[in-house]
C-alpha positions as CSV (number, residue, x, y, z in Angstrom):
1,X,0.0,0.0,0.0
2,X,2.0,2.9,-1.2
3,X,-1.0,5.7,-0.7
4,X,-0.1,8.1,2.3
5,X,-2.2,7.9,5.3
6,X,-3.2,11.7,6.0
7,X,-5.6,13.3,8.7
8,X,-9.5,13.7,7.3
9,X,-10.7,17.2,7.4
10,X,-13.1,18.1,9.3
11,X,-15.8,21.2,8.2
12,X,-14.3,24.0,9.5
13,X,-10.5,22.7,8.1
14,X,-12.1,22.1,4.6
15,X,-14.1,25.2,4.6
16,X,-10.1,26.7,5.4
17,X,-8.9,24.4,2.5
18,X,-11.3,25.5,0.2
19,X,-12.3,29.0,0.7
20,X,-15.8,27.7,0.4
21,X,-18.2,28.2,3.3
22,X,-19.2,26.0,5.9
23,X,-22.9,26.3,4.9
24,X,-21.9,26.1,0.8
25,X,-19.6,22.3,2.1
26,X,-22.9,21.5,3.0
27,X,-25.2,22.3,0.7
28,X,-22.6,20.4,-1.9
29,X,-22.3,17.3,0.5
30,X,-26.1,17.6,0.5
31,X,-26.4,17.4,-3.3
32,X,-23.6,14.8,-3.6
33,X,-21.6,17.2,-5.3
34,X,-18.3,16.9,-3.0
35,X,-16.7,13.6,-2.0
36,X,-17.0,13.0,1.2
37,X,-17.0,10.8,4.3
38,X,-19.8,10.1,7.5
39,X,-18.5,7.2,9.4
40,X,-21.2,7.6,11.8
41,X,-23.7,9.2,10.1
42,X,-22.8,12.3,11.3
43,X,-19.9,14.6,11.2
44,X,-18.7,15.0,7.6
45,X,-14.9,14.5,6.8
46,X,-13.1,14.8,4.0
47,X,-9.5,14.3,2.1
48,X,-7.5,16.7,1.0
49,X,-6.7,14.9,-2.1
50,X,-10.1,14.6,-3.0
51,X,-11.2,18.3,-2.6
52,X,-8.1,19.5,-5.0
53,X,-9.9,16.9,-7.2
54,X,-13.1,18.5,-7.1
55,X,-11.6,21.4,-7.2
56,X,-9.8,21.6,-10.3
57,X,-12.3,19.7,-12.2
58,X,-13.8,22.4,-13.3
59,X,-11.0,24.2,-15.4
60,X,-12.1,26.7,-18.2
61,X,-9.4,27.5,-20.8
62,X,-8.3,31.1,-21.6
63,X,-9.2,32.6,-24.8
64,X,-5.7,32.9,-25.8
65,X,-5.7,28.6,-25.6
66,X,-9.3,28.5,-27.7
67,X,-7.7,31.0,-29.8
68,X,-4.9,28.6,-30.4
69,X,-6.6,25.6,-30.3
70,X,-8.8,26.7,-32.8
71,X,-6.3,28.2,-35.1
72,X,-4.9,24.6,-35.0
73,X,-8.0,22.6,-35.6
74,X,-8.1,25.6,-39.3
75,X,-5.0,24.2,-40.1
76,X,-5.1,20.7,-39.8
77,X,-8.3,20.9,-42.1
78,X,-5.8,23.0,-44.9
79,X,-8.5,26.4,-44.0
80,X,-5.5,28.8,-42.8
């Protein structure tokens, strides 16, 4: 098992983390937007790993890379 064994984060260290809320954690654990862990059923942890997951899913490109990428896509089909 070569995965690192770190410390779950609780709420409040997540909502740190994050820069999210507390109340917006919530609401995205309530929608089953954000993993997440409730080994009792209650207090919600979470690991760190998996937030910078979630949180970089979500990239946009600039419009200098659509530029570019588009300016590729003319020339591969011979229209530049």
């Amino acid at each position: 098992m070569n995965e690192t064994i770190t410390k779950p984060l609780d709420i409040e260290a997540a909502s740190q983390f994050t820069g999210l809320s507390k109340a917006y954690l919530y609401k995205l654990v309530h929608l089953g937007k954000v993993p997440h862990y409730k080994p009792t059923g209650g207090k919600v942890f979470f690991k760190q790993s998996e937030l910078e997951e979630f949180i970089f899913q979500g990239r946009r490109s600039a419009d200098y890379e659509l530029r570019a990428k588009a300016d590729r896509q003319l020339a591969k089909a011979g229209a530049v």
